[in-house]
C-alpha positions as CSV (number, residue, x, y, z in Angstrom):
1,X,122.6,55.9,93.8
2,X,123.6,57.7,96.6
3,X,127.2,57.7,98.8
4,X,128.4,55.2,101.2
5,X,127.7,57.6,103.9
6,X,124.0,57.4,103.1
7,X,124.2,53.7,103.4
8,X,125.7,53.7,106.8
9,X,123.5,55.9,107.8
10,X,120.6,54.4,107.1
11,X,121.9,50.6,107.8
12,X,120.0,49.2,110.9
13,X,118.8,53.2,111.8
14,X,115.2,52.7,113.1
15,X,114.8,56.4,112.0
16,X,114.2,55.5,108.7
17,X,111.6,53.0,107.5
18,X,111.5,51.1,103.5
19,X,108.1,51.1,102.3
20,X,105.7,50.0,99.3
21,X,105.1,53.7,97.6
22,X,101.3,52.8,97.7
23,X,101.7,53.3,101.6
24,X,104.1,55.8,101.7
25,X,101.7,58.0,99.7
26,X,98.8,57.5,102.3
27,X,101.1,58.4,105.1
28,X,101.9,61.8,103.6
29,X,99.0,64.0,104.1
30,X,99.4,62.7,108.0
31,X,102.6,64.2,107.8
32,X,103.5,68.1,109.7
33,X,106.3,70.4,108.5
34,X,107.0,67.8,105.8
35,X,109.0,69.6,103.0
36,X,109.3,68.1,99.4
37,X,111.9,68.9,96.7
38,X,111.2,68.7,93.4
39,X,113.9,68.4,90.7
40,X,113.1,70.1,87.5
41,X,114.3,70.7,84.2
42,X,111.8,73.8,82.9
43,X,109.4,76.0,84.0
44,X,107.5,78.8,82.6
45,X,107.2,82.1,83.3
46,X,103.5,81.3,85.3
47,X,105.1,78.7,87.3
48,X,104.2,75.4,85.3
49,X,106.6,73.0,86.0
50,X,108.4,70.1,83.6
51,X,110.1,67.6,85.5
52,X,110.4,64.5,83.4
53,X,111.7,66.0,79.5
54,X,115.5,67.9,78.8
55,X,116.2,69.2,75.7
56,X,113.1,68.6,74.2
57,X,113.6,65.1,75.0
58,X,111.7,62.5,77.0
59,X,114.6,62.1,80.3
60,X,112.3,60.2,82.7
61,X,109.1,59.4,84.5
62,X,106.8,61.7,86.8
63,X,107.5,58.9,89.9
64,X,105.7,59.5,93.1
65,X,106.8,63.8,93.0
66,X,103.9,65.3,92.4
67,X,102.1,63.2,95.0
68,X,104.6,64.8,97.5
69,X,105.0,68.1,96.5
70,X,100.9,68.1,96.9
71,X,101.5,66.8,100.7
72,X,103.9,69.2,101.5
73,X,102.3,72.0,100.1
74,X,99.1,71.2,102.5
75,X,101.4,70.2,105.3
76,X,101.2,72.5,108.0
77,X,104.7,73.8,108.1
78,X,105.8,71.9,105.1
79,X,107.2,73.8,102.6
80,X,106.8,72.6,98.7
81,X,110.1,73.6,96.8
82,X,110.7,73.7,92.9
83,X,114.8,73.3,92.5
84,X,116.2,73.6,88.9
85,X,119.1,75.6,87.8
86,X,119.2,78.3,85.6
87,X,120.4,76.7,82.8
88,X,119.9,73.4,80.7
89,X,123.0,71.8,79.8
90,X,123.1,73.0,76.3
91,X,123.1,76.3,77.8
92,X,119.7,77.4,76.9
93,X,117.3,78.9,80.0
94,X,115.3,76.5,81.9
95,X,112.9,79.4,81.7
96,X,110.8,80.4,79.4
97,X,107.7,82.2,78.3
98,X,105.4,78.9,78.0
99,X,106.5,74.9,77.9
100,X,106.8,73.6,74.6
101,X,104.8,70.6,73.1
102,X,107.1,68.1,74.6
103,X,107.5,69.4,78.0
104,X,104.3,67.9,80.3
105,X,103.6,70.0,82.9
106,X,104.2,67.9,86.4
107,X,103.5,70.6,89.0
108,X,100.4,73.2,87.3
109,X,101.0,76.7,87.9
110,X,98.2,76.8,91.1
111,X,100.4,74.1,93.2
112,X,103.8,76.0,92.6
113,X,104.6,77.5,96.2
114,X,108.3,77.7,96.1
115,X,110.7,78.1,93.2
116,X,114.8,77.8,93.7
117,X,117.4,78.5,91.8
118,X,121.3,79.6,92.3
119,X,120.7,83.3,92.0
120,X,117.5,83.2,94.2
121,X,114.3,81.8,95.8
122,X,110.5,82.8,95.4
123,X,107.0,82.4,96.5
124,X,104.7,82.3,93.9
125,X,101.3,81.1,95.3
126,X,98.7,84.1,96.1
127,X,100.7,86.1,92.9
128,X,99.3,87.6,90.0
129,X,100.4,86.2,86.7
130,X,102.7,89.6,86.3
131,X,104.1,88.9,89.8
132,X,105.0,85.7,89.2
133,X,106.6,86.0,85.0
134,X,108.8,88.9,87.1
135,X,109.9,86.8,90.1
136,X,110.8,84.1,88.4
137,X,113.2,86.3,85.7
138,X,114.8,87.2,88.5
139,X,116.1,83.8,89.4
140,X,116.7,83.1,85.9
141,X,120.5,83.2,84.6
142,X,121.3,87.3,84.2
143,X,121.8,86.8,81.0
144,X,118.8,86.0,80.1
145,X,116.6,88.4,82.4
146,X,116.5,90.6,79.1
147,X,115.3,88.4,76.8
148,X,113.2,86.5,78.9
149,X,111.3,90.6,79.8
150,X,110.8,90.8,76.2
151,X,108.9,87.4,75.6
152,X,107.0,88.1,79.3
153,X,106.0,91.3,77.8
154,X,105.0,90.1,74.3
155,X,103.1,87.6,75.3
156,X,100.8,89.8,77.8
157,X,102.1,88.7,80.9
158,X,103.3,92.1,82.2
159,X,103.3,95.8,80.7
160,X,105.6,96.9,78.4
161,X,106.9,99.8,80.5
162,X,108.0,96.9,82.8
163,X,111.4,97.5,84.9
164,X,113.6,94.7,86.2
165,X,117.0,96.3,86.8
166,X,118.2,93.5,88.7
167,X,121.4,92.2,86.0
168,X,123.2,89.9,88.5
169,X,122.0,87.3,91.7
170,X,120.7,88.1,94.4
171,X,122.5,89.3,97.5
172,X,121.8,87.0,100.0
173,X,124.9,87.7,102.0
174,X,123.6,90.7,103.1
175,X,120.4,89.6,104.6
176,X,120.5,90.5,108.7
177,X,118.7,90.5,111.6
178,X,118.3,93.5,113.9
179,X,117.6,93.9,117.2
180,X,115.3,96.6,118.4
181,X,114.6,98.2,121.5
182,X,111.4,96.6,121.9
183,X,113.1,93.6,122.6
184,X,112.4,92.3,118.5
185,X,114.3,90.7,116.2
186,X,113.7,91.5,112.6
187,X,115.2,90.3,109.7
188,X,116.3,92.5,107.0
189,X,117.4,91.4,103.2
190,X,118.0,93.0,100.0
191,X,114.7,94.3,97.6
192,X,113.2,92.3,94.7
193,X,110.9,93.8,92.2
194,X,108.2,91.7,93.3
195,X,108.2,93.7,97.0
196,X,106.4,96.2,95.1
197,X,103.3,95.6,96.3
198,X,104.5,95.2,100.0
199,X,105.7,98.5,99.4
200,X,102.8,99.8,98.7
201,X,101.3,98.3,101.7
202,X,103.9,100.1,103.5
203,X,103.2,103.4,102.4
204,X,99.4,103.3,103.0
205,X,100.2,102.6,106.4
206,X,102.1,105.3,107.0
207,X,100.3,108.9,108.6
208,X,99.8,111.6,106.5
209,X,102.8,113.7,108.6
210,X,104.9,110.4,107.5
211,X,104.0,110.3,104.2
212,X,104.6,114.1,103.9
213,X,108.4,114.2,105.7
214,X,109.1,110.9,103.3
215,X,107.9,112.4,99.9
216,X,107.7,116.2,100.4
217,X,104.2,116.1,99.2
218,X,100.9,115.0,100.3
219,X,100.6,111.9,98.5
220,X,97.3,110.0,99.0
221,X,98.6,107.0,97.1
222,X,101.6,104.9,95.8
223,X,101.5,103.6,92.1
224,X,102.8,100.2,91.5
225,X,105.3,101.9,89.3
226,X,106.3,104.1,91.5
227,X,106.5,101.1,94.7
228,X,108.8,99.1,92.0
229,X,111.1,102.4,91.5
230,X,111.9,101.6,95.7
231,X,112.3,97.9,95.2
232,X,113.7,97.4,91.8
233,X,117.4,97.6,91.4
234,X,120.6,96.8,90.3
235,X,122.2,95.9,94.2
236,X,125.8,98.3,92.6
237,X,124.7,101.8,91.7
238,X,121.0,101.0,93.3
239,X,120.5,99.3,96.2
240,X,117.3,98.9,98.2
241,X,116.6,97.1,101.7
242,X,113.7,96.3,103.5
243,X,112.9,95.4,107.5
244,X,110.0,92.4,107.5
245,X,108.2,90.5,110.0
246,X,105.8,87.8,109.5
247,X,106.1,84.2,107.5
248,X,108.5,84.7,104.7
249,X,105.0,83.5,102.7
250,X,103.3,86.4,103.9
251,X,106.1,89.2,104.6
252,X,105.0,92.4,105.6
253,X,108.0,95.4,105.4
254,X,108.4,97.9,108.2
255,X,111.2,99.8,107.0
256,X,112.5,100.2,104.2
257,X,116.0,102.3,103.3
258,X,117.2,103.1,99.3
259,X,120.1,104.5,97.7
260,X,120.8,105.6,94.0
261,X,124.0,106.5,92.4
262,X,125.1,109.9,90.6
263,X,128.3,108.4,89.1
264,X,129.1,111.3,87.9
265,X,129.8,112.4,91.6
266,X,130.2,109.3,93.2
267,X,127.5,110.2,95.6
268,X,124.4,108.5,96.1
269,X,120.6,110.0,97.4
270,X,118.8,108.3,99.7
271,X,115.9,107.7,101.5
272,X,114.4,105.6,104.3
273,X,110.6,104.7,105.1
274,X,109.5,103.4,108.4
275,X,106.0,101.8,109.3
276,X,104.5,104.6,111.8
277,X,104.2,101.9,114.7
278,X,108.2,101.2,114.4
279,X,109.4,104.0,114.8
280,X,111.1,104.9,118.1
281,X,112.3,101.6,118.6
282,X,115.8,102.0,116.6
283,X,114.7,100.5,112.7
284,X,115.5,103.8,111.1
285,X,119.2,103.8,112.7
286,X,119.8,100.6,111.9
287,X,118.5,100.3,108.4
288,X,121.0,103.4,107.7
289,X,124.3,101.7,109.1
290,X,123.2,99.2,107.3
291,X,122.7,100.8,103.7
292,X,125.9,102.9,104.6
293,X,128.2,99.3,105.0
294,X,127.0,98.2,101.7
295,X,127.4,101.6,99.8
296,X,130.8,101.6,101.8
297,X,131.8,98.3,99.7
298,X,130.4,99.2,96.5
299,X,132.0,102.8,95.6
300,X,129.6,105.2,96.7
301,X,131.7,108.4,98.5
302,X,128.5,109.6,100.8
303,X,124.9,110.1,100.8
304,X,122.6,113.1,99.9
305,X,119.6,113.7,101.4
306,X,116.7,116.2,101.6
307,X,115.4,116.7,105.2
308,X,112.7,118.7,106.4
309,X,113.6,120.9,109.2
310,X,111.0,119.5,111.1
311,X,111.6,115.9,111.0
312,X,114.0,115.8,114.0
313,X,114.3,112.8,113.8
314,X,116.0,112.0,110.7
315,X,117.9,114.7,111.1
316,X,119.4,113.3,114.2
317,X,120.3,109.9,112.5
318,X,121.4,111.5,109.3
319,X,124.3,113.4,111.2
320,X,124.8,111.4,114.4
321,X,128.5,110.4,113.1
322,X,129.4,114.4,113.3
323,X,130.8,114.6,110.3
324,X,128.0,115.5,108.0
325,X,127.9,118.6,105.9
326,X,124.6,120.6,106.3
327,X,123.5,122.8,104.1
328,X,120.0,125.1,105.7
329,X,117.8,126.1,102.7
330,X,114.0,127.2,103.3
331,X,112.9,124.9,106.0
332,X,114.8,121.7,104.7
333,X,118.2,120.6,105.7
334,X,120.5,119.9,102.6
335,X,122.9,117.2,103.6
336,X,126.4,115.0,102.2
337,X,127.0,112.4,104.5
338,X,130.1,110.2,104.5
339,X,129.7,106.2,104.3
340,X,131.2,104.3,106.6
341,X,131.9,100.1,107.1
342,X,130.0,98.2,110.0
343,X,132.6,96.6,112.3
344,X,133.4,92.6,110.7
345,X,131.3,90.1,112.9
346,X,132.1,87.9,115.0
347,X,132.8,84.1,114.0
348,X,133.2,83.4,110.5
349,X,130.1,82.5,108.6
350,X,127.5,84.2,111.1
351,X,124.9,86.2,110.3
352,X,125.7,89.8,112.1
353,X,123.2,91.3,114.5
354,X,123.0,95.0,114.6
355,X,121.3,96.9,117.4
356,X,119.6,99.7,117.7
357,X,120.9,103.2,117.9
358,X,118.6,106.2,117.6
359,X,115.3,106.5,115.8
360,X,113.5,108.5,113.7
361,X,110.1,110.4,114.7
362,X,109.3,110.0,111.3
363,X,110.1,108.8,107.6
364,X,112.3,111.0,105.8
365,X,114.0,111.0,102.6
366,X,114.3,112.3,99.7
């Protein structure tokens, strides 16, 4: 087990100490930042977890992983991470609406904290059963999102008008950090369904004047079908990203930015939302070069966008590349605005920062 560059590493290295399990278990809890890694074969859509049976068949024994995915889940800084991939080796999903008779549940659906697969990662602990069947489709095999929706939804776990438009993985190349004028870094990433209620947070922290230039309306509230119509999409004729600070465990969004296709004109509508105490700082700006790179890539000709002639602000970012088409029409702003790629970054590999440029007064949108 293992490569020969394990065992020199480890040969006469004081760093690293053999001992009986029995004492390694003790010495766990004492343990800070410890992170734990636990391969598994299924899991079901409420985030039980079989590590020890494949293909119906006994594979091997539980070992000492639970005891360490419990230590690094209390850890403080730990992190307590489910791996599996998508699919078992007969090609079947290692998801699935519940385990089957054979299939022991190592890690109960309480102590699942994070969940990994190769078309994503998720947080599951705090999450409503709906939260969590949704999340963890979406880092099941595309495939078998739809199937796996219809068993989620027949079995109760989430309503039947459900949405998960999400068909392929998750973009992680296009997750960014930007750099404010306040002197803040904040990372922004692609949209899952399951931001829906951190969109919803969002919006009810927005002023009324916000909520008004956004939405055209005085809305005094944001359904949960309605926050997963901002969040929810396909990342090629919808795409959705978000601004966040805070622990990825406990992410808040500050911005948010949306696009969605007309394919019959090749032109996409979109909309930005900002948290009323980031605005001014350059989020709004830089959530819109942003969405504009990414449309640029992915066949959309320009933006559309409603804007109120009052919101200055969005006005300003909407047409600061001079070449947008404006269109005056009782007190809003009809506009087409052309996409255009972000300059490559520097160094191969790096994650681009982008900085500010001007911002908003207030949300606008569509």
């Amino acid at each position: 087990m293992g490569s020969q560059r394990l065992y020199d590493r480890l040969d006469h290295n004081d760093d690293f100490d053999f001992r009986p399990i029995e004492q390694v278990r003790v010495g766990l809890w004492q343990q800070t930042t410890l992170v734990s890694v636990t391969r598994a074969f299924r899991i079901d859509l409420t985030g039980r977890v079989c590590v020890d049976a494949l293909g119906g068949s006994l594979y091997g024994g539980l070992g000492a992983q639970p005891d360490f995915h419990r230590a690094a889940a209390h850890s403080p800084g730990g992190r307590a991470i489910v791996a599996l991939a998508s699919r078992q080796p007969d090609g079947s999903s290692a998801f699935t609406v519940r385990l089957g008779a054979a299939e022991a549940v190592a890690v109960p659906r309480h102590e699942t904290r994070w969940v990994v697969t190769e078309f994503g990662i998720t947080y599951l602990h705090g999450h409503s059963l709906r939260e969590r069947a949704v999340a963890l489709i979406e880092l099941a095999h595309p495939d078998d999102r739809e199937s796996l929706l219809a068993d989620a939804v027949a079995a109760g776990l989430v309503p039947a008008g459900q949405k998960l438009r999400s068909r392929r993985p998750y973009p992680s190349e296009e997750e960014r950090e930007i750099d404010l004028r306040n002197g803040a870094r904040v990372p922004v990433r692609p949209t899952q369904t399951t931001d829906a209620a951190r969109m919803q947070d969002l919006f009810y922290r927005m002023r009324p004047e916000d909520v008004r230039t956004r939405f055209f309306r005085n809305l005094t509230s944001l359904t949960r079908d309605a926050a997963e119509h901002l969040c929810s999409v396909g990342y090629d004729r919808e795409m959705a990203l978000v601004a966040v600070i805070g622990s990825r465990e406990n992410e808040q969004i500050v911005g948010s930015a949306q696009y969605y296709l007309d394919v019959s004109t090749g032109l996409a509508d979109v909309s930005y939302m900002v948290d009323s105490q980031w605005q001014g700082q350059g989020l709004g700006a830089a959530l819109h070069r942003l969405l504009s790179d990414y449309a640029s890539r992915h066949g959309v000709r320009g933006f559309t966008a409603d804007v109120l002639a009052e919101n200055g602000g969005m006005f300003k970012i909407l047409t600061s590349g001079g070449d947008a088409t404006v269109h005056p029409a009782d007190g809003v702003h009809e506009l087409v605005i052309p996409v255009r790629p972000l300059p490559m970054p520097e160094g191969a590999g790096s994650r681009p920062s982008t900085p500010a440029g001007p911002s908003p007064s207030a949300s606008a949108g569509r």
